[in-house]
Every structure is written in structure tokens, then in C-alpha cells.
C-alpha positions as CSV (number, residue, x, y, z in Angstrom):
1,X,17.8,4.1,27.3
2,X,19.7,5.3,24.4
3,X,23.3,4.8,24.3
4,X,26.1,6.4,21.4
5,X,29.5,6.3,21.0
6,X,29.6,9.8,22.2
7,X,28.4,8.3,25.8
8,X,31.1,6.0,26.1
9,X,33.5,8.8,24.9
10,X,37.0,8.6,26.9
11,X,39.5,10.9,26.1
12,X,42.7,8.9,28.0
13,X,41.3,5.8,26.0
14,X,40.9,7.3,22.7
15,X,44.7,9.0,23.4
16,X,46.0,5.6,24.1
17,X,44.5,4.3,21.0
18,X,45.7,6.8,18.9
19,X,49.2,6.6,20.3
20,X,49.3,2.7,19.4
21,X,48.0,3.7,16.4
22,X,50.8,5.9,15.6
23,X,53.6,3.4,17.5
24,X,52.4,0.8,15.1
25,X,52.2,2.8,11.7
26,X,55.4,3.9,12.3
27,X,57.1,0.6,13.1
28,X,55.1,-0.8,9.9
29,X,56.4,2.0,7.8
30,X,59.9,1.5,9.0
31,X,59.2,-2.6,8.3
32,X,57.9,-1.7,4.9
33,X,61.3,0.7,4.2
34,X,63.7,-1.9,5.4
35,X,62.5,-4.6,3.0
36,X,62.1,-1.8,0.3
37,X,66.1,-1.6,0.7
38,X,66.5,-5.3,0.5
39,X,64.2,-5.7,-2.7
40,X,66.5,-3.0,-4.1
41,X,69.7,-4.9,-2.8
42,X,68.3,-7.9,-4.2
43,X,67.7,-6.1,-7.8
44,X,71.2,-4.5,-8.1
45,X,72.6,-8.3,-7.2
46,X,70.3,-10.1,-10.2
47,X,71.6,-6.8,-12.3
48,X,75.4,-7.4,-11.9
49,X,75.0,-11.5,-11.9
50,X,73.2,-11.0,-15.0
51,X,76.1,-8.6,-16.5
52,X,78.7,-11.2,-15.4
53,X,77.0,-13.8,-17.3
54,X,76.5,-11.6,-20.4
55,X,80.4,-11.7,-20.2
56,X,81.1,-15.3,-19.7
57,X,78.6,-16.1,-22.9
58,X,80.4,-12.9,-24.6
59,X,83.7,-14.8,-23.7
60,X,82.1,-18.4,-25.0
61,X,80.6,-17.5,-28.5
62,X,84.4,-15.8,-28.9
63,X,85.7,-18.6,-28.6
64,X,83.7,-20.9,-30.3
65,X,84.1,-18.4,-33.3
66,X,88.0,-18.8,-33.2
67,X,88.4,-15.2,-32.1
């Protein structure tokens, strides 16, 4: 007896499957967004903690060359 895929061929089934499918690419994209946002969060708080210490140093060698 020869069997295929095409045998076993359920359309409710393959429906379900591709509506998980799409339920869980969509929740992975939405996972993948939010920690897009907090890398970029993340970034733009190394950024400005970087500048504030650019100024503190600024401030330092100022003062240590009687300015």
C-alpha cells in the first residue's frame, strides 16, 4: 500500500496549523520589537551617561589646569 502526504491531507488540521503558525510569528515579532525598543532605550542611556562623564572629566582637567 502506498501512502503520501497528500493521503493524510486535512484541511481543518492544516488551517489549525497555519493559524498557530501565524499566532506565534506574530507574538514572536512583537517579542522581537519590544526588546528592539529596550536595546534602543538602553543605547540612548550609555549615550547620555557617556556625555555626562565627558563633562565631569571636561570639568576635572579644568581644574587641574588652574582654569
Amino acid at each position: 500500500m502506498v501512502t503520501d502526504a497528500l493521503h493524510f491531507y486535512r484541511p481543518d488540521v492544516e488551517d489549525e496549523r497555519w493559524r498557530y503558525k501565524q499566532e506565534l510569528l506574530a507574538q514572536l515579532q512583537d517579542e522581537s520589537d519590544k526588546q528592539g525598543e529596550k536595546i534602543d532605550d538602553l543605547e540612548d542611556q550609555l549615550l547620555e551617561a557617556k556625555n555626562e562623564k565627558s563633562e565631569t572629566d571636561a570639568a576635572i582637567n579644568k581644574i587641574k589646569n588652574g582654569d
